[in-house]
N, C-alpha and C positions, 0 to 999 in steps of 0.2 A: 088380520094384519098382514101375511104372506101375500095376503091375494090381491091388496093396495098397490104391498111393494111390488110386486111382479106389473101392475097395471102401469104404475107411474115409471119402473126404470124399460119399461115398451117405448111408453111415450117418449122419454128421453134419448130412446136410443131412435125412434124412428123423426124425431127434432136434429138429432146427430146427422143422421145420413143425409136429411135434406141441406142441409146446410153443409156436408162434405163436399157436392159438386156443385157445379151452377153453369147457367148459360148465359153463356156471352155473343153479343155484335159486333164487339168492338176489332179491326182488322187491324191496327195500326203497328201492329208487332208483326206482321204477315208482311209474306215478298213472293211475288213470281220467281218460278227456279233461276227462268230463263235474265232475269236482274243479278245473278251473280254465276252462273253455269252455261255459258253461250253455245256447249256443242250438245245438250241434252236433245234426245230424242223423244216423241211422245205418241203415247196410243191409250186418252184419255175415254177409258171403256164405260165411263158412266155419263157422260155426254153423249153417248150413243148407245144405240138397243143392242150392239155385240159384247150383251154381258150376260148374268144367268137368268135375269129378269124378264131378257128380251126388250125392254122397252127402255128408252130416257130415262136419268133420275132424275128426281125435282133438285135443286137446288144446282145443278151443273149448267150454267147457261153459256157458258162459253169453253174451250178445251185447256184450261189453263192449271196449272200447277202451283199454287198457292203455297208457302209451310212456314212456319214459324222462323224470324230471323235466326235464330241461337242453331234452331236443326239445320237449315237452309247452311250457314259457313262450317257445319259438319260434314253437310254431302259434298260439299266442295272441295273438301278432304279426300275424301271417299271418291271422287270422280278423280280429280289431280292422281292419286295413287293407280287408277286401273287405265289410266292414258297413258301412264309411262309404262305398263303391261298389254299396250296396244287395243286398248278398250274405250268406251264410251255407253256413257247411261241412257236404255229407256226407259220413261217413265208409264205406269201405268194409273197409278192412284198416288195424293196427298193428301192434304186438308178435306175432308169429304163433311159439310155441315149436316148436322142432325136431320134436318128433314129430309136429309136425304137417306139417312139410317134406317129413320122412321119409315121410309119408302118403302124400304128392304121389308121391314116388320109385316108393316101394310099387305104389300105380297107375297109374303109366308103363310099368310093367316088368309088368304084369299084361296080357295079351294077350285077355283075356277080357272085358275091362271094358274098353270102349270110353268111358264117360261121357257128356258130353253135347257131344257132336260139333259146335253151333253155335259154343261157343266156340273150337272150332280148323279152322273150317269146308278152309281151304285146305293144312291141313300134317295129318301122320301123327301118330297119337299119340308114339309115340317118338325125333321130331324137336322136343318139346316141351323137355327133357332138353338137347338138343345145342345148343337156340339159344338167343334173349336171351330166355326167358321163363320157364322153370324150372331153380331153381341146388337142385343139395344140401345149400350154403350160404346165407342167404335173407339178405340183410341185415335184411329183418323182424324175425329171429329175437335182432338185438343191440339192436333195442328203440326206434332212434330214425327209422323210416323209418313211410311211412304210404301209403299209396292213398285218394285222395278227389278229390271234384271241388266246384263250388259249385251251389249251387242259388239261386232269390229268398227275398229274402225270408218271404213267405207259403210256401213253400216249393214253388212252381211250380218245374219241371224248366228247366233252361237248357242248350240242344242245343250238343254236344260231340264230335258228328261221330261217337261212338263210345262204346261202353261197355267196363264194367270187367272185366278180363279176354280179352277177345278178342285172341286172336292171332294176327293180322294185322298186314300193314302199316301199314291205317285207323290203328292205334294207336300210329303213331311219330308223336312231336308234330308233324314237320313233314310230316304227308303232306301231299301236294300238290294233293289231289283235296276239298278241304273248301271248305266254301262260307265267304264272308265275315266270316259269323257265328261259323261253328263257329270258325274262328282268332281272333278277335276273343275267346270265349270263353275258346281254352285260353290264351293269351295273361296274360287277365286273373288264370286262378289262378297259370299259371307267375309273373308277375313279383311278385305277391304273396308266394311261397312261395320265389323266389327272393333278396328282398329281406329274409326273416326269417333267413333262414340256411340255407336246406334247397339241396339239388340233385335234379338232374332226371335221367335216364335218356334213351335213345337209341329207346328198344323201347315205352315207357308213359307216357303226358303224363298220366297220374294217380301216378305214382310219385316220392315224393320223399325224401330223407335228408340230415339235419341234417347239413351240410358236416365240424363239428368236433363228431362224436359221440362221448359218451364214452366207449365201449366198444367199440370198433373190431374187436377180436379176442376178444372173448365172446360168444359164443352161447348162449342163455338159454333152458330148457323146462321151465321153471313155467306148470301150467295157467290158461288165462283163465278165471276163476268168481268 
């Protein structure tokens, strides 16, 4: 009789889980940044092979910045406040659809393709998978998370101790090893970005997602174009 009940609350729970997420086409909730943030900057790195892959992602056919409206008049928050602190937003990632996750997966498990090895200078490829850097599930992929950092005004670069993507420790916001500056820096977007509504990550001081996003459990792979 144990070993019923243990079969049937499996099935239950694993009935549970599929039906906890789900994928969606539908874009009609979705906006280009650039429809309500007109001075954002971009350097859309999965539209291009300058990322750890080395190569295109699928689902990126154009450099566009997609995000869910409700995050979207967040970061608009978020940019308004570091413009009056002489800032301005680039953008790196938004909306990133599954297939293009799936991408990532794909060339994890590809033993052949190494990529482009600065970006993971200190780990194995297939330790990328296992730690806080690559999920099968992206939060990107529900529409309201984003990667960016600030730049000046004129759009001079503002040193951040680190770049996008690098997986390392350098890339936990509190590393220890940054100069006064660079904290000072990540400081400035975190509390700006903090202050609009978004959170922050453990692993990425360029990652953030709209605390009360509206799509929690949908995951979205309508292509960027």
């Amino acid at each position: 009789m144990k070993k019923i009940f243990l079969i049937i609350l499996t099935i239950f729970c694993t009935t549970c889980y599929s039906y906890s997420t789900q994928i969606s086409y539908d874009k009609s909730d979705f906006a280009p940044v650039y429809t309500v943030i007109d001075d954002v900057s971009y350097d859309i790195r999965y539209y291009s092979s300058n990322n750890f892959t080395g190569n295109k992602i699928n689902g990126y056919k154009a450099p566009i910045a997609y995000m869910t409206k409700e995050a979207l008049q967040a970061l608009s928050i978020a940019a308004d406040d570091l413009r009056q602190q002489g800032y301005r937003l680039l953008i790196w990632d938004t909306y990133r659809p599954q297939k293009a996750v799936d991408n990532f997966v794909e060339w994890i498990n590809n033993p052949k393709d190494p990529g482009d090895k600065s970006f993971y200078p200190d780990l194995k490829k297939s330790e990328l998978l296992k730690g806080q850097y690559i999920a099968e599930k992206s939060g990107h992929t529900r529409g309201s998370t984003v990667d960016l950092t600030i730049i000046k005004k004129d759009g001079s670069f503002v040193d951040m101790g680190g770049t996008f993507d690098l997986f390392s420790q350098i890339s936990h916001p509190d590393y220890k090893k940054l100069t006064k500056e660079q904290k000072r820096n990540r400081q400035i977007l975190h509390d700006a970005m903090i202050k609009a509504g978004f959170k922050g990550i453990d692993s990425e001081w360029w990652h953030f997602t709209l605390e009360n996003e509206p799509y929690p459990d949908t995951y979205f792979n309508f292509d960027i174009e």
